[in-house]
MDAnalysis code that builds the backbone (N, CA, C; Angstrom):
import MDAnalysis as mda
import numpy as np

u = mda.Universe.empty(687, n_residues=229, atom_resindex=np.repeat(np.arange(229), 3), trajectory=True)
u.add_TopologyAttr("name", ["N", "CA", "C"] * 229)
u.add_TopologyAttr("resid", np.arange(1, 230))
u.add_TopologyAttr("resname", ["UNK", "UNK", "UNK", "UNK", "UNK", "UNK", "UNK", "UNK", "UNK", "UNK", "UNK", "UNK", "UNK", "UNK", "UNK", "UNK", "UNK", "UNK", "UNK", "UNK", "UNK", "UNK", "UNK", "UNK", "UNK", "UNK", "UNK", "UNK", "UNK", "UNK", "UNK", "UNK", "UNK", "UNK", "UNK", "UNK", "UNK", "UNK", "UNK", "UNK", "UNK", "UNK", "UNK", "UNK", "UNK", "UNK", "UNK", "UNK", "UNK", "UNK", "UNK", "UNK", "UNK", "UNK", "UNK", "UNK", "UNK", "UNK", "UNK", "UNK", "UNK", "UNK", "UNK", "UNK", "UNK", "UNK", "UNK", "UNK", "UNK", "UNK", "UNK", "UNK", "UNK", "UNK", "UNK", "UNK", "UNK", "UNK", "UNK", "UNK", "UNK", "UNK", "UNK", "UNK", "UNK", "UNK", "UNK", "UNK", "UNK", "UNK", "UNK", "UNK", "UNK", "UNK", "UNK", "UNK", "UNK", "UNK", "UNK", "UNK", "UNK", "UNK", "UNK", "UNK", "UNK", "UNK", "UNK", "UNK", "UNK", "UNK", "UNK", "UNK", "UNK", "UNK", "UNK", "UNK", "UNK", "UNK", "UNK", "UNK", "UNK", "UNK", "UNK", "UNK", "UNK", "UNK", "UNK", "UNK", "UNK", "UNK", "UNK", "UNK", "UNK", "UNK", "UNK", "UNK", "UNK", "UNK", "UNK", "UNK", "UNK", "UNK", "UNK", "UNK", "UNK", "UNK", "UNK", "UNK", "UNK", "UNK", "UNK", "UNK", "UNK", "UNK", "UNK", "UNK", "UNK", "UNK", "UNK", "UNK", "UNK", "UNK", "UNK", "UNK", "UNK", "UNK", "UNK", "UNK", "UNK", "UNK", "UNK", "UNK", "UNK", "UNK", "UNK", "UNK", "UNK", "UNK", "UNK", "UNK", "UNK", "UNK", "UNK", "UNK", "UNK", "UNK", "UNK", "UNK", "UNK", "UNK", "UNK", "UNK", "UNK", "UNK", "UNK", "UNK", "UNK", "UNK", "UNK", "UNK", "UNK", "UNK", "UNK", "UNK", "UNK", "UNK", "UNK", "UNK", "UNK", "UNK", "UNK", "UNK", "UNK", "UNK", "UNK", "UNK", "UNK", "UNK", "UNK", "UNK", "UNK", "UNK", "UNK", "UNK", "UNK", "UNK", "UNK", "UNK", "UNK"])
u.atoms.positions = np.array([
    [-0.123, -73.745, 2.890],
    [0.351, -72.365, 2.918],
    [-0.806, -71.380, 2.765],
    [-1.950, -71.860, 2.863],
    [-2.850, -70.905, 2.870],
    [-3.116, -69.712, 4.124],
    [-3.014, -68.123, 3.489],
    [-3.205, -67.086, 4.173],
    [-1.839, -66.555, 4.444],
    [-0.829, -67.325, 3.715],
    [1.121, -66.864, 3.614],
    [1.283, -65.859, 2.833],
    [2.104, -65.032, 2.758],
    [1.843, -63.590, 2.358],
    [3.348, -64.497, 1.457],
    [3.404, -63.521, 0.120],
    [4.498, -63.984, -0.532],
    [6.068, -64.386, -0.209],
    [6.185, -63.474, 0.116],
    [7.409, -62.823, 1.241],
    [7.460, -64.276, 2.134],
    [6.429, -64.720, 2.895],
    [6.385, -65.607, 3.878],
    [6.435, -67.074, 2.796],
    [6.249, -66.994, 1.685],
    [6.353, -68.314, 0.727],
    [8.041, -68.390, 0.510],
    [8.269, -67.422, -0.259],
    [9.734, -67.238, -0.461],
    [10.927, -67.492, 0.584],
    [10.630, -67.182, 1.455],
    [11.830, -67.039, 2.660],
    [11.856, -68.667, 3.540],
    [10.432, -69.082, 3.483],
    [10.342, -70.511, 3.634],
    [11.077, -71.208, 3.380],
    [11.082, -71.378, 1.336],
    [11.749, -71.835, 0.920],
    [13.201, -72.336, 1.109],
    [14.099, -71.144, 1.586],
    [15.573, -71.223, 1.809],
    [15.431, -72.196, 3.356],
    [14.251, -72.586, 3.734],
    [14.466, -73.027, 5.042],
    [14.775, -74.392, 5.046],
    [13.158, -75.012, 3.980],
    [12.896, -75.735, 3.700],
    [13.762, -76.701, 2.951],
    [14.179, -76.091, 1.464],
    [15.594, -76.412, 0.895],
    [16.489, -76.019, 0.726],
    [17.046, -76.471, 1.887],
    [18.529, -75.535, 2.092],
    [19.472, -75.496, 1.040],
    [19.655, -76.235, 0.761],
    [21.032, -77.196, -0.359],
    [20.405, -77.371, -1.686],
    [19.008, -76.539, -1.995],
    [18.074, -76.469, -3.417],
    [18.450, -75.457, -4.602],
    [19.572, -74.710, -4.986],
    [19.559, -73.852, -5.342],
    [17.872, -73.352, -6.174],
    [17.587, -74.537, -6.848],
    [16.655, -74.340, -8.207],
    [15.182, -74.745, -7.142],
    [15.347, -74.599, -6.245],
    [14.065, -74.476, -5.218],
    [14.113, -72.994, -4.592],
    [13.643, -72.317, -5.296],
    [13.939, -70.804, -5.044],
    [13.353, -70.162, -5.446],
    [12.161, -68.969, -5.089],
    [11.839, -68.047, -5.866],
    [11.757, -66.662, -5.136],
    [11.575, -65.783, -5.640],
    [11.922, -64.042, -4.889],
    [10.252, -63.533, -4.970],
    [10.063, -62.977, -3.956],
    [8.717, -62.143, -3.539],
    [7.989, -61.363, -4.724],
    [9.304, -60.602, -5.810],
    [9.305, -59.959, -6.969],
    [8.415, -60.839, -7.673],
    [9.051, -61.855, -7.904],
    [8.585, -62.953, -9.024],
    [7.290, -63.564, -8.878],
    [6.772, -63.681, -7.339],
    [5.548, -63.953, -7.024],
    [4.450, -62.765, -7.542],
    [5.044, -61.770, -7.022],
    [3.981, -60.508, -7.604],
    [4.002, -60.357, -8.788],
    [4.885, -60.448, -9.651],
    [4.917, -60.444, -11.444],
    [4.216, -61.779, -11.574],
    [4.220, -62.991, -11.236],
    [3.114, -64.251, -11.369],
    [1.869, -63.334, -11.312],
    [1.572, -62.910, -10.143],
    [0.108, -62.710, -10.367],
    [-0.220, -61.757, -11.178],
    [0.453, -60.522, -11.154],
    [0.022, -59.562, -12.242],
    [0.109, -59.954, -13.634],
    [0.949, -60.926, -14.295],
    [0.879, -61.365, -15.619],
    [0.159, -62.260, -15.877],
    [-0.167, -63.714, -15.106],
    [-0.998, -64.589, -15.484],
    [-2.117, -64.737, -15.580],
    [-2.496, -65.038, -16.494],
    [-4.412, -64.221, -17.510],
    [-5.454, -65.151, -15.962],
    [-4.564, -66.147, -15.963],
    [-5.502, -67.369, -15.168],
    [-5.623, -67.603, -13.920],
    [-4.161, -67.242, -13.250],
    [-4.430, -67.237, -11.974],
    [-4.389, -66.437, -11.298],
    [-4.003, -64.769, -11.739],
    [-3.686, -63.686, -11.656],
    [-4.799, -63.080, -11.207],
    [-6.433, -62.739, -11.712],
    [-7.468, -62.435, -11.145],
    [-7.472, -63.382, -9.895],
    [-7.755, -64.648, -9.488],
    [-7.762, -65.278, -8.625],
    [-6.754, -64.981, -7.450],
    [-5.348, -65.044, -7.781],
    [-4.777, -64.966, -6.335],
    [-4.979, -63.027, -6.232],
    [-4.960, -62.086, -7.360],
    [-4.764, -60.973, -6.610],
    [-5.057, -60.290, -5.132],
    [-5.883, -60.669, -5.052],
    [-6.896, -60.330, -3.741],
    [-6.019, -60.485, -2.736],
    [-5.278, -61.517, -2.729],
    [-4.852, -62.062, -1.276],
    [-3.251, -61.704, -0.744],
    [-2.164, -60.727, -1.557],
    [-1.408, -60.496, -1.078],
    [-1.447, -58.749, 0.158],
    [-0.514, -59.020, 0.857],
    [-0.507, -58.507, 1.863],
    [-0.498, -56.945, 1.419],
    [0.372, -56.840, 0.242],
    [0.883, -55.545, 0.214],
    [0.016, -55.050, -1.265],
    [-0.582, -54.666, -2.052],
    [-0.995, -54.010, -3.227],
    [0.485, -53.787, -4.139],
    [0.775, -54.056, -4.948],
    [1.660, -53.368, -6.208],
    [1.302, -53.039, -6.988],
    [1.879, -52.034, -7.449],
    [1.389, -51.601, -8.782],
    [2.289, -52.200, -9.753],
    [1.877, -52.395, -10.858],
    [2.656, -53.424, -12.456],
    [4.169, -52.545, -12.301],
    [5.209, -53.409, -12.463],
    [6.066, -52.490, -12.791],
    [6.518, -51.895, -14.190],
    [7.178, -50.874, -14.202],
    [8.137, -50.887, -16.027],
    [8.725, -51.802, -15.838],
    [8.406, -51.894, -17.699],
    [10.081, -52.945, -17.655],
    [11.296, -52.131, -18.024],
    [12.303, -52.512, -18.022],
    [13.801, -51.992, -18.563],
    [13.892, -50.586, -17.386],
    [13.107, -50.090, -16.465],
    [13.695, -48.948, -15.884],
    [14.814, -49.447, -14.805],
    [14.847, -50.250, -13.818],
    [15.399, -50.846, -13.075],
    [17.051, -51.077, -13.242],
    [17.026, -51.744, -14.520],
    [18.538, -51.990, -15.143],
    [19.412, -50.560, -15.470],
    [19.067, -49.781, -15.749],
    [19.482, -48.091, -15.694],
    [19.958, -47.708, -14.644],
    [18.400, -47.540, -13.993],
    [19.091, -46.686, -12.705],
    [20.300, -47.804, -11.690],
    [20.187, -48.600, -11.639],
    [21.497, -49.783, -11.145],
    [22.612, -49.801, -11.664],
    [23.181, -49.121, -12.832],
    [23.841, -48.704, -13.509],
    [24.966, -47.421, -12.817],
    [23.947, -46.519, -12.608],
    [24.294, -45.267, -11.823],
    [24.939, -45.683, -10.458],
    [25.679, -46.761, -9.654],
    [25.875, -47.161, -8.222],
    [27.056, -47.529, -8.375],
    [27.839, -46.747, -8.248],
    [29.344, -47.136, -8.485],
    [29.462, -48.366, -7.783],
    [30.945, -48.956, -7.895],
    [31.218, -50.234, -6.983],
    [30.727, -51.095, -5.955],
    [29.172, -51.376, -6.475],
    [28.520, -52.324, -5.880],
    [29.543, -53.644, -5.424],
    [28.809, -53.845, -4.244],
    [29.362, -55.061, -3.719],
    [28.027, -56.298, -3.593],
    [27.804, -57.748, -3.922],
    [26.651, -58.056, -3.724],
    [26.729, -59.023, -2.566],
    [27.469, -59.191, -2.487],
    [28.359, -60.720, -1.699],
    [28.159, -60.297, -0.007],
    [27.070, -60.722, 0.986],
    [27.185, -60.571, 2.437],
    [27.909, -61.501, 2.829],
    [29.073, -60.862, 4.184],
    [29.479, -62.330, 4.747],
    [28.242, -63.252, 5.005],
    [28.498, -64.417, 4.841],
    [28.197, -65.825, 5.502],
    [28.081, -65.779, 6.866],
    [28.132, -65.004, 7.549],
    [27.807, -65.277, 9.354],
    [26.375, -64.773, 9.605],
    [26.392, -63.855, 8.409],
    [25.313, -62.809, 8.979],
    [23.838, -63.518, 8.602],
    [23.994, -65.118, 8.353],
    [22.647, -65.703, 8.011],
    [21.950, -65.926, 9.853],
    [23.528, -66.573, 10.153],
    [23.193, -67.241, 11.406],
    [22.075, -65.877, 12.701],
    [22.721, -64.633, 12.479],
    [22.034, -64.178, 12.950],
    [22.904, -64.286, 14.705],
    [23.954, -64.329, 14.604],
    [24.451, -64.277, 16.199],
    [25.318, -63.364, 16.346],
    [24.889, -62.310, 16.216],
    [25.123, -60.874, 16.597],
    [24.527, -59.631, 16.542],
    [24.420, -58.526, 16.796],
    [23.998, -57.502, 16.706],
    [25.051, -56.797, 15.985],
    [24.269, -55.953, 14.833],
    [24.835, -55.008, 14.105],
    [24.766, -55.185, 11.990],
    [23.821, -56.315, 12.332],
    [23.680, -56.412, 10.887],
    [22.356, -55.818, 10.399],
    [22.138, -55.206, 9.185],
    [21.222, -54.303, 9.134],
    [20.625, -54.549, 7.562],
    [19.237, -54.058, 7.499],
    [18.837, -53.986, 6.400],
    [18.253, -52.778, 6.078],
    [18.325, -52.354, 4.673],
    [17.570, -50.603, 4.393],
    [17.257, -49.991, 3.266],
    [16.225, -49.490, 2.873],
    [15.117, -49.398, 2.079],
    [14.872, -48.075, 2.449],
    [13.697, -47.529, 1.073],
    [13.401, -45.905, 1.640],
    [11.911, -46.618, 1.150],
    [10.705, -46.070, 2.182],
    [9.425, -45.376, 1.427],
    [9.137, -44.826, 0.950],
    [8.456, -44.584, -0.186],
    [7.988, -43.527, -0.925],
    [6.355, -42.702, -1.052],
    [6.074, -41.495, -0.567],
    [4.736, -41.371, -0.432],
    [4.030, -41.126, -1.925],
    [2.828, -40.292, -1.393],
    [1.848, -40.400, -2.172],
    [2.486, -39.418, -3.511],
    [1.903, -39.656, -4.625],
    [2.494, -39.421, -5.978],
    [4.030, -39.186, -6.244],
    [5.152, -39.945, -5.601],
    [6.308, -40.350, -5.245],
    [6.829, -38.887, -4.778],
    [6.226, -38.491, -3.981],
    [6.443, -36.876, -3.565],
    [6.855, -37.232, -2.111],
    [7.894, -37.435, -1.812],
    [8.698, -37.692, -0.128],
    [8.883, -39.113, 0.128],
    [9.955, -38.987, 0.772],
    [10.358, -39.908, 1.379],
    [10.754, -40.846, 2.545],
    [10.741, -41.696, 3.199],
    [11.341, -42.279, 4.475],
    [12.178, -43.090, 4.192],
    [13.721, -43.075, 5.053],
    [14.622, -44.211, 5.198],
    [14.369, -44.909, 6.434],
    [14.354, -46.365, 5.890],
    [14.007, -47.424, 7.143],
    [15.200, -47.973, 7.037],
    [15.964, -48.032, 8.397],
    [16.801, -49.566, 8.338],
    [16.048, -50.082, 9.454],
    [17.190, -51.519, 9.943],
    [16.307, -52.859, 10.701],
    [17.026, -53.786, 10.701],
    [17.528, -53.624, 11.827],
    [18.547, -54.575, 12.234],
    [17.771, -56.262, 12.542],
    [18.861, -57.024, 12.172],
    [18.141, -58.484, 11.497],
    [17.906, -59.031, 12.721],
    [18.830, -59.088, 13.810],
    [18.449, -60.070, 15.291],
    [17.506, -59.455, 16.147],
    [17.176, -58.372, 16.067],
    [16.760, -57.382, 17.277],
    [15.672, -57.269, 16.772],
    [15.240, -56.954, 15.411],
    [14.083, -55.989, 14.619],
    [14.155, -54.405, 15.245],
    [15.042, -54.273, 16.024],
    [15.104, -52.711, 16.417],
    [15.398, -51.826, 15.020],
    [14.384, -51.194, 14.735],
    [14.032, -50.111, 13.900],
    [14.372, -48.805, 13.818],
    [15.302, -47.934, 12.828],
    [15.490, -46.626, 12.847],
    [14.622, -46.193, 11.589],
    [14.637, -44.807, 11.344],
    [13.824, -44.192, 10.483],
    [14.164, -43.055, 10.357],
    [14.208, -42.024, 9.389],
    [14.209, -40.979, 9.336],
    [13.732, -40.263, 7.889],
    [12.852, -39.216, 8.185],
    [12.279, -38.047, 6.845],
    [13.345, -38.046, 5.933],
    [13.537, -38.137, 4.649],
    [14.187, -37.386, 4.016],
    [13.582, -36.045, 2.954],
    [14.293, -35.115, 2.956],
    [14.267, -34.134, 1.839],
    [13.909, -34.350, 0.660],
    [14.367, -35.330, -0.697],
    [13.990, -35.129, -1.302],
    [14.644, -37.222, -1.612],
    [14.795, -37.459, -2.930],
    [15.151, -38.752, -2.698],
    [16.502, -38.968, -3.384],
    [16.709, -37.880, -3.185],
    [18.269, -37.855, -4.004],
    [19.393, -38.642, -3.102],
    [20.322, -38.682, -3.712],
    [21.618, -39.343, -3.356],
    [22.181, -38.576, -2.010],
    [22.584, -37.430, -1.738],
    [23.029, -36.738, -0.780],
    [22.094, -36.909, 0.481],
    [20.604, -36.446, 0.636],
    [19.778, -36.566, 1.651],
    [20.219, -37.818, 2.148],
    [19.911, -38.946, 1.511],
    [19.793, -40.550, 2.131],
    [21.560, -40.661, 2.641],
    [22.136, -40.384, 1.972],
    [23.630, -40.771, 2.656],
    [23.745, -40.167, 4.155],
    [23.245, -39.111, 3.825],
    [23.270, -38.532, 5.452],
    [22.153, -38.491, 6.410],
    [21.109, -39.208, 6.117],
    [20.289, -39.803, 6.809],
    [21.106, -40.721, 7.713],
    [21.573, -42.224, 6.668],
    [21.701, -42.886, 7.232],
    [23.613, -43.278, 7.841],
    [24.062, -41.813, 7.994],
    [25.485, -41.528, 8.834],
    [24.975, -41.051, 9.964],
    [23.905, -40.087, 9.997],
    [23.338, -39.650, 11.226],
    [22.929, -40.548, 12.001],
    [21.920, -41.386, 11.121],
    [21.298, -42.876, 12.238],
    [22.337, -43.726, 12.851],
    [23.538, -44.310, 11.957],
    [24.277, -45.058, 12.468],
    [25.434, -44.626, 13.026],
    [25.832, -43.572, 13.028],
    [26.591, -42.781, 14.388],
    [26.407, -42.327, 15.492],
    [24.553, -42.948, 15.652],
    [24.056, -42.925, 17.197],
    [24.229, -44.171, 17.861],
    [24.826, -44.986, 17.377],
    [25.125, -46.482, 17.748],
    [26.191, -46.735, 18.032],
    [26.849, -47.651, 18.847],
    [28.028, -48.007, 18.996],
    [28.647, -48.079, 17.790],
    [29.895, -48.699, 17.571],
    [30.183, -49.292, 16.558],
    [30.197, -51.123, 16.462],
    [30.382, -51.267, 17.201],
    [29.660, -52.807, 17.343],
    [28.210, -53.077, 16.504],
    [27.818, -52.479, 16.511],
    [26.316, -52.495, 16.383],
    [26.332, -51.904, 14.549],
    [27.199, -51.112, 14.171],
    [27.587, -51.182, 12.594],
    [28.589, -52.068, 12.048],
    [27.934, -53.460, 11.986],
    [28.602, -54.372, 11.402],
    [28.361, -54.257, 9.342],
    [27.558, -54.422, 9.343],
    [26.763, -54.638, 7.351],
    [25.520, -54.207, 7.164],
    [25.225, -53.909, 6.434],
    [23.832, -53.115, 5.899],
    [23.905, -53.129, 3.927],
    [23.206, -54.545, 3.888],
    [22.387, -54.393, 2.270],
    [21.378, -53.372, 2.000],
    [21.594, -52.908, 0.879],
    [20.423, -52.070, 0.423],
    [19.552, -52.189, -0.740],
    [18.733, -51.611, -0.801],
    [18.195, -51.635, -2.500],
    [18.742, -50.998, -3.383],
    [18.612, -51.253, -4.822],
    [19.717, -51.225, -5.818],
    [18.992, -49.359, -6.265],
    [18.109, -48.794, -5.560],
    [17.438, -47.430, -5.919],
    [18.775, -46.493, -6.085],
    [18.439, -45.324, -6.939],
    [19.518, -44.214, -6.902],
    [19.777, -43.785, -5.578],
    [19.134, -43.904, -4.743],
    [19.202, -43.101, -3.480],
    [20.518, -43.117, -2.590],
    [20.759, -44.484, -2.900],
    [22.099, -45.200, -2.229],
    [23.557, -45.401, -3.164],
    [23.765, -44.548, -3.669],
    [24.420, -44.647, -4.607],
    [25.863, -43.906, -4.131],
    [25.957, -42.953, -3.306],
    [26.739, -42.647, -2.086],
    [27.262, -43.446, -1.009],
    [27.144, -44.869, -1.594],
    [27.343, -45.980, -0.282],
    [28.553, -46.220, 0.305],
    [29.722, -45.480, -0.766],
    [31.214, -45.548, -0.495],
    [31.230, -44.279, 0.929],
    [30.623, -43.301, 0.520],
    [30.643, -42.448, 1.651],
    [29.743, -42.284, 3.057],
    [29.002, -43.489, 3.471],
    [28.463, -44.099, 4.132],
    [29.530, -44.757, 4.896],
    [30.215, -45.674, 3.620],
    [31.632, -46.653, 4.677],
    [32.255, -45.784, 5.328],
    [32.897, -45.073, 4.515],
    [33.824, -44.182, 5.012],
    [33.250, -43.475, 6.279],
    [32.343, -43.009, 6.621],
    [31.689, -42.451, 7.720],
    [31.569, -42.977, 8.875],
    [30.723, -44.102, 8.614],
    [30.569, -45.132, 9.545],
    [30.874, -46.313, 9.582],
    [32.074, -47.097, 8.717],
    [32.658, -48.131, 9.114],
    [31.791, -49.693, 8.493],
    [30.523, -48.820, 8.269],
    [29.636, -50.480, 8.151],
    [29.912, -50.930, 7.166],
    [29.870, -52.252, 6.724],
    [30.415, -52.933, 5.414],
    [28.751, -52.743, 4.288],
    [28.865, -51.971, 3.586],
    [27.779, -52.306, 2.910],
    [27.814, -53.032, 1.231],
    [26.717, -53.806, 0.962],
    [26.096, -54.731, 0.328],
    [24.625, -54.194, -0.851],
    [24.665, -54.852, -1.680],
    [23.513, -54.519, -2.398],
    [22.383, -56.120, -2.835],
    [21.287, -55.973, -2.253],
    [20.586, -57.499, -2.987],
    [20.713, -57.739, -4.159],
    [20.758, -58.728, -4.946],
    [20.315, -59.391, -6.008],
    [19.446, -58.441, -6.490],
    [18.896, -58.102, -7.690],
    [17.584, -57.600, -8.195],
    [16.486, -59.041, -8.297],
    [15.546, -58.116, -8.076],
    [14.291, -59.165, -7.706],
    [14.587, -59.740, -6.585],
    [15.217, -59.351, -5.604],
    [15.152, -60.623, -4.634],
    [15.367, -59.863, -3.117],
    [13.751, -59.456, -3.261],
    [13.666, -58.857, -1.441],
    [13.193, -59.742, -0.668],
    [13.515, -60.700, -0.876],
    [13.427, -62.000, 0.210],
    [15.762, -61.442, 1.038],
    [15.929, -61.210, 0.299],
    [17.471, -60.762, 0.849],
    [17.537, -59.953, 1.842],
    [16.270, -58.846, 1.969],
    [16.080, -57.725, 2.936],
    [14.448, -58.201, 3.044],
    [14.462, -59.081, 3.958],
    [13.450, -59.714, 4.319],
    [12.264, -59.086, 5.479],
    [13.442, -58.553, 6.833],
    [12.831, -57.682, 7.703],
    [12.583, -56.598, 7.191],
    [13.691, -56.260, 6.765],
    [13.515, -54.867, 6.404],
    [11.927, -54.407, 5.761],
    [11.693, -55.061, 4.721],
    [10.192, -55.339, 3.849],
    [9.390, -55.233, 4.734],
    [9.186, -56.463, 5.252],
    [7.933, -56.759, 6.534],
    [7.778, -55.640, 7.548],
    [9.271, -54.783, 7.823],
    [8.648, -53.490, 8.243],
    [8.458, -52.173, 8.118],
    [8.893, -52.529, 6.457],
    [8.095, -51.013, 5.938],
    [6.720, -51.354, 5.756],
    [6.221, -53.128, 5.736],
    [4.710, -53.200, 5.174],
    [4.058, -52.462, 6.759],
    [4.643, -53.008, 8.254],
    [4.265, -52.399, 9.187],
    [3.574, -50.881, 9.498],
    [5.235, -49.732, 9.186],
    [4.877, -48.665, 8.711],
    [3.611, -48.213, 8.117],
    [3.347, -49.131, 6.602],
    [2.454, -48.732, 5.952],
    [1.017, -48.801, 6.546],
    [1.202, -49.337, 7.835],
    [-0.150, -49.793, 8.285],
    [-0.392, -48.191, 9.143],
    [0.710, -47.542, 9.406],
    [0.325, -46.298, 9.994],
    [-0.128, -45.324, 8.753],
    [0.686, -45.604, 7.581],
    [1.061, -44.252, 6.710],
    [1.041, -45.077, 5.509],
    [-0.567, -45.055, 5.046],
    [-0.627, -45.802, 3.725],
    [-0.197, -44.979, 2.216],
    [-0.574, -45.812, 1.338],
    [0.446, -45.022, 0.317],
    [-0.126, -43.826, -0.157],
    [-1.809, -43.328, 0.331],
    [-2.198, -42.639, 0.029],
    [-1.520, -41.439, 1.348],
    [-0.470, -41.109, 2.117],
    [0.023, -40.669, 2.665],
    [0.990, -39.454, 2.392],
    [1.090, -38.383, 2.212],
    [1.677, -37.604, 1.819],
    [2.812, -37.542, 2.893],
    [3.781, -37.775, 2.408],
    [5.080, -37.622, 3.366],
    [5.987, -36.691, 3.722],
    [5.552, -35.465, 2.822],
    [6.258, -34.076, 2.771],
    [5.526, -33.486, 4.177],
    [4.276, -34.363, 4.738],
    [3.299, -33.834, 5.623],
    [3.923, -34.315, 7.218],
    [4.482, -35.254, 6.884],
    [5.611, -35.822, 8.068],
    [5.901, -35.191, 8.612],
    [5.513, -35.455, 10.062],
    [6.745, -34.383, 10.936],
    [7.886, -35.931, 11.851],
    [9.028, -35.326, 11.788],
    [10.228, -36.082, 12.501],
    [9.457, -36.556, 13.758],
    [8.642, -35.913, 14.362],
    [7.995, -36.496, 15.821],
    [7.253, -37.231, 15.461],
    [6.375, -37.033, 14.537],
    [5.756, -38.491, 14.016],
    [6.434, -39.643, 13.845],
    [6.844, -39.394, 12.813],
    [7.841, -40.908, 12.444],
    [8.137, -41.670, 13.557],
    [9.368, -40.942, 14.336],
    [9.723, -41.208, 15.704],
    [8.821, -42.057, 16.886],
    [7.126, -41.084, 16.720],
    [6.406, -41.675, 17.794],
    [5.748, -43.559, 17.384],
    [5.860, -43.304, 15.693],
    [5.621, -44.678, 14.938],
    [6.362, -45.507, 15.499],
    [7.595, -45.376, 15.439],
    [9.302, -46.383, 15.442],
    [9.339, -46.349, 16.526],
    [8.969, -45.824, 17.797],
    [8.809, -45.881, 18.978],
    [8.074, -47.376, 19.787],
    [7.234, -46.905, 18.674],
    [5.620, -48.025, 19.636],
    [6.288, -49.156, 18.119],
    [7.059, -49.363, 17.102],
    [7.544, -50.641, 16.467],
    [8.547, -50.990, 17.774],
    [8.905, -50.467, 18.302],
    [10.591, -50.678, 18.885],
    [9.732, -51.163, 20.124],
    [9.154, -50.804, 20.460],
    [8.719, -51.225, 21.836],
    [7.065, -52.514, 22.315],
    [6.937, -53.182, 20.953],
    [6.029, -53.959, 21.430],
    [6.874, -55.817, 20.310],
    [5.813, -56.647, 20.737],
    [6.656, -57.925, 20.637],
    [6.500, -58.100, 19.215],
    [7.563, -59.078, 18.450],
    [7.769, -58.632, 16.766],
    [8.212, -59.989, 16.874],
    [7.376, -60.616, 16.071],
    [7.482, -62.216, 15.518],
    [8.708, -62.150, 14.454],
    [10.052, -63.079, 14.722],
    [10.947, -63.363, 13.632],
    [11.038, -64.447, 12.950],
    [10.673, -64.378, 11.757],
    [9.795, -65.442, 11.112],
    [10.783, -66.872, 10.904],
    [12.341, -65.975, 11.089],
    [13.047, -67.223, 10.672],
    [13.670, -68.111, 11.953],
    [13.679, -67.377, 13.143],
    [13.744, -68.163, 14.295],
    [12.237, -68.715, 15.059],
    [11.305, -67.867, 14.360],
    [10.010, -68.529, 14.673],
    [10.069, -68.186, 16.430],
    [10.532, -66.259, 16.940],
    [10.126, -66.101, 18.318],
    [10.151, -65.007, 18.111],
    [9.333, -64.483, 19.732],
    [8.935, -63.091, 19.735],
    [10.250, -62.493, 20.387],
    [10.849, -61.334, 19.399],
    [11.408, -60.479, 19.897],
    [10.964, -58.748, 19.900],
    [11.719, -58.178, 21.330],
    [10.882, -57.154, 21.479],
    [12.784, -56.509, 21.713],
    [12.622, -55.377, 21.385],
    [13.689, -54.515, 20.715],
    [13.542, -53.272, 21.610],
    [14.903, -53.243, 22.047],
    [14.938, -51.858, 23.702],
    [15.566, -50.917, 22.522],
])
């Protein structure tokens, strides 16, 4: 596994042992390995894909608190991956957590939406992502997991809007929103974190998610290139 980005260790795993429950670990847990361990922690830092910073502890369990009637449970079809309309979605955060981007990313296609938000509150992101997914068929809004952030905490009025069944990951476990990750790390390759995002213009973003949407995108779990109209 040498030169496997965590993310790419983790997601393995479920491949590898299917029927393992206790053969399992989350991308989270890899990056807390290295940042805590006195010993191997200087040694592997260097080599993950993405930089983290240490997290708090105890903030996480709070704000997850605030999300009314979480659901965690995705159907079971949506592993197989034989359809269009299942989705994953996450926000970026820029430089000194001053702006924001919502990414979703649909799981078969890797076809990518995006959009600026205002500020990172609850209202902006809900209607981000009613605007994005009411440019789509409805076929194509089947489910969409999210991260457990305040942002999404409006997710009942998301359904109601647009029909999609939504889901929340596990904590610690963005191996669950797997694409989704791998292409905000993409993103970041345009708009690193030293990026001020209040500086965003909508044509930017757009011209980014444009040239993602339109060149070939390795899917790690079918192991082929798909390229996304």
């Amino acid at each position: 596994m040498i030169g496997w980005s965590p993310e790419q260790i983790a997601d393995r795993l479920w491949i590898d042992y299917p029927g393992h429950p206790r053969m399992r670990v989350s991308t989270e847990t890899i990056y807390r390995f290295i940042d805590q361990d006195p010993e191997w922690g200087p040694i592997l830092r260097p080599y993950p894909r993405q930089a983290r910073q240490r997290r708090r502890q105890g903030t996480k369990r709070a704000v997850r608190s605030l999300i009314p009637n979480r659901v965690r449970q995705r159907p079971a079809c949506v592993k197989e991956r034989a359809r269009y309309g299942d989705w994953e979605g996450d926000t970026l955060i820029g430089r000194h957590r001053k702006g924001a981007i919502l990414t979703l990313v649909e799981r078969k296609s890797l076809f990518t939406l995006a959009a600026p938000l205002e500020s990172r509150q609850a209202a902006p992101a809900a209607e981000a992502i009613i605007r994005l997914l009411q440019s789509l068929p409805p076929h194509w809004r089947q489910t969409l997991p999210l991260d457990n952030g305040i942002a999404f905490r409006l997710h009942e009025q998301v359904h109601q809007a647009t029909g999609i069944q939504i889901c929340f990951a596990h904590p610690c476990a963005a191996c669950e929103r797997g694409r989704n990750e791998h292409t905000n790390g993409l993103i970041r390759s345009y708009l690193p974190k030293s990026t001020d995002f209040r500086k965003i213009s909508p044509k930017k973003l757009q011209e980014i998610v444009f040239e993602l949407n339109n060149r070939p995108r390795k899917n790690s779990a079918s192991a082929h290139l798909s390229r996304s109209s």
